[in-house]
N, C-alpha and C positions, 0 to 999 in steps of 0.2 A: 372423721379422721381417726386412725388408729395410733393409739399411743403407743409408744416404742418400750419393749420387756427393759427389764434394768442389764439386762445381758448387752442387746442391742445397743443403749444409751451409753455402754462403760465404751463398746468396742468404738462407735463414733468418737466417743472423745477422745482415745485413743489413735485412731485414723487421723482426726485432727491436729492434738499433738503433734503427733512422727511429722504431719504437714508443715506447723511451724516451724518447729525445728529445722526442717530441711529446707523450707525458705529462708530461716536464717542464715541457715549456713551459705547457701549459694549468694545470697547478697554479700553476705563478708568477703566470699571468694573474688564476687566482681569487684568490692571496693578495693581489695588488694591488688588485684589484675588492671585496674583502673590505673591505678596509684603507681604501680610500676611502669606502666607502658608511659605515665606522664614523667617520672622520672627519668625515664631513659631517653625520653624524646627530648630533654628540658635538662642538659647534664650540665650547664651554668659554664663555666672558664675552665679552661684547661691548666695547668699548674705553670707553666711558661707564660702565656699571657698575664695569667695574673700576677708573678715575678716583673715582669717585664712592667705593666702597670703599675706596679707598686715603687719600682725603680726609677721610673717616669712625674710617679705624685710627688711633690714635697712634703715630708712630715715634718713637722715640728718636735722636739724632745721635752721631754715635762721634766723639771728637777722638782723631783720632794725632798724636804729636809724633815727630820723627824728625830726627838731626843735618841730615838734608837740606832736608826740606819739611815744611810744617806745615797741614793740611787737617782743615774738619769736611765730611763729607758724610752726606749723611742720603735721598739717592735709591739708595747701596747698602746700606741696615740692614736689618738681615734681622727679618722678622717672625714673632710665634710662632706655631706652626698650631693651629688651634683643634680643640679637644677632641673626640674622638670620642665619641657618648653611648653606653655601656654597656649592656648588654640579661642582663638574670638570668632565670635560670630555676628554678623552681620546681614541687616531685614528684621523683620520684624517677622516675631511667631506666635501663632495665637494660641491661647491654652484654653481649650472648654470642660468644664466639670459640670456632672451632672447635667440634669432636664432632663424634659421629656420630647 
């Protein structure tokens, strides 16, 4: 096998570099392109539903007392998140690990 001049060995590494590199870059480009097409697919509530929701929940108001200031506010009360529904299953399932 012929071993490679130190000319040869600099320019491969260099070939290789520029490769990573530019594999980087293009994965970042898809995570971003990724990232966007899932955000825009996935825009969450519209600013009326979520008024209207918010208008619909009851809040409760918190009064803090404090030697300094005395505030009720009730646009930061936290709300409780609503229940996830549960899914049972039914039969029996067998689980096998391993063997041969």
């Amino acid at each position: 096998m012929n071993s490679l001049t130190p000319t040869q060995r600099d320019r491969g590494l260099e070939r290789l570099r520029r490769l990573t590199v530019g594999a980087t870059a293009g994965a970042l480009v898809a995570v971003v392109g990724v990232g966007y097409v899932a955000a825009a697919s996935y825009a969450g509530k519209s600013s009326a539903t979520a008024s209207a929701t918010a208008a619909n929940t009851t809040t409760s108001t918190t009064t803090s007392t404090d030697s300094s200031s005395s505030s009720t506010d009730s646009s930061n009360s936290l709300q409780q998140a609503p229940q996830v529904p549960t899914t049972g299953s039914s039969g029996s399932g067998t689980v096998t690990s391993g063997g041969s």
